[in-house]
C-alpha positions in Angstrom: -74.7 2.7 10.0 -72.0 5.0 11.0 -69.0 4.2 8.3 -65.6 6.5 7.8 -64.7 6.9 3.8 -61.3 7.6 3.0 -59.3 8.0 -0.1 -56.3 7.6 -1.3 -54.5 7.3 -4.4 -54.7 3.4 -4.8 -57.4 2.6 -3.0 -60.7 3.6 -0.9 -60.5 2.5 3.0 -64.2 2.0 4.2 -64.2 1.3 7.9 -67.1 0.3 9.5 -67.9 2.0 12.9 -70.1 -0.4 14.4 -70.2 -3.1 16.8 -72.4 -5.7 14.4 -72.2 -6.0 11.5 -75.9 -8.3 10.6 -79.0 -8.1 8.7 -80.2 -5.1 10.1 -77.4 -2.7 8.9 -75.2 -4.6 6.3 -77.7 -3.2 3.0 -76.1 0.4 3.9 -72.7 -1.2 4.0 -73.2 -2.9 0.2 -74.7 0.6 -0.8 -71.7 2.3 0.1 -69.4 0.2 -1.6 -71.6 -0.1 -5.1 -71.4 3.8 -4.6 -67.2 3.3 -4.5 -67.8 1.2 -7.6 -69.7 3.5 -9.7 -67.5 6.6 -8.7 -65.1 3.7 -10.7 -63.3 3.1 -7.5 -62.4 -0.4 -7.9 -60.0 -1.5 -5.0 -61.8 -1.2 -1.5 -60.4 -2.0 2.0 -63.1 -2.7 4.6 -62.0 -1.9 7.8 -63.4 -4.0 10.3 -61.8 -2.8 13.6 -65.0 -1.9 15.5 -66.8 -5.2 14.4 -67.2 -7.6 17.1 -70.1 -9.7 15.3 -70.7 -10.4 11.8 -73.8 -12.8 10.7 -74.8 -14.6 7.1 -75.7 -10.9 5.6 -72.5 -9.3 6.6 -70.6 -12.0 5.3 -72.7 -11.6 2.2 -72.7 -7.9 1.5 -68.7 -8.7 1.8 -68.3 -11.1 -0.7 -70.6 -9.8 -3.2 -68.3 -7.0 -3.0 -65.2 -9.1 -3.8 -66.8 -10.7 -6.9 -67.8 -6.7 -7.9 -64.4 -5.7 -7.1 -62.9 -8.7 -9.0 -65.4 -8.2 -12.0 -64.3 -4.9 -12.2 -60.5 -5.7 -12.2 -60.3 -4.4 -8.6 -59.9 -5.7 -5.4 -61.5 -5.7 -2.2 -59.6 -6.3 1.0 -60.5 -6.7 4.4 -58.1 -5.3 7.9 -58.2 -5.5 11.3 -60.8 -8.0 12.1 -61.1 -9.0 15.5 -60.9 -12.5 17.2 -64.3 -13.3 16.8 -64.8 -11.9 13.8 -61.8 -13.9 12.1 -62.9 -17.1 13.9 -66.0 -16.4 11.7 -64.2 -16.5 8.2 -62.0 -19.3 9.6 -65.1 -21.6 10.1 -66.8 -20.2 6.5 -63.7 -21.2 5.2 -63.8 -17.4 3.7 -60.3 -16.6 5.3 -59.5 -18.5 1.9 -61.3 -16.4 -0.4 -59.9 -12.6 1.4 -56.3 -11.2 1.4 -56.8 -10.1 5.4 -54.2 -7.6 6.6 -53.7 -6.8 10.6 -54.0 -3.2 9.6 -55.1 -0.6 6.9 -51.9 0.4 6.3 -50.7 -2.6 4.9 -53.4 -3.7 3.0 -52.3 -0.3 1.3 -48.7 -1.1 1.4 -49.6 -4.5 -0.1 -51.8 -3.0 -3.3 -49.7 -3.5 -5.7 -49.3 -7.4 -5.0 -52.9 -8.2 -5.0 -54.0 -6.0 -7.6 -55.5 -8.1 -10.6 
């Protein structure tokens, strides 16, 4: 799975640089963020621009990251999800559960008003 790391000051932007995001590939995506976790990163932002399809496991690896983030007095937020991909959290009801921002940048600009 091809992913892009970045850091900044209040928070590590993970975007995922595929087109699926399933069973097959989503194990290296909850590696990399337990990695963020025990480097004591606690607030993640997935990037999901390049994800046109997300299954059960993606969906999974995602919010096992939010209760990490959340048991670690972090948070994990998720930006620039396509149609279909939204349409997914919409009918998992998930859309509930994640702050979703259009972009990276202002999941960062909004931090400091989801941070625990």
């Amino acid at each position: 799975m091809q992913l892009n790391i970045t850091e900044y000051p209040q928070a590590v932007v993970i975007s995922v640089q595929e087109a699926r995001l399933d069973a097959h590939n989503s194990p290296e995506l909850k590696t990399a963020i337990l990695q963020q976790f025990d480097a004591d990163k606690t607030n993640l932002i997935i990037d999901l621009n390049e994800v046109r399809f997300i299954d059960s496991s993606g969906l999974g690896v995602l919010v096992s990251g939010f209760k990490n983030a959340s048991a670690r007095n972090g948070v994990l937020l998720l930006c620039s999800m396509q149609p279909q991909v939204k349409s997914m959290f919409e009918l998992t009801r998930l859309h509930r559960v994640f702050d979703i921002y259009p972009t990276s940048d202002e999941a960062l600009a909004n931090l400091k008003d989801v941070t625990p």
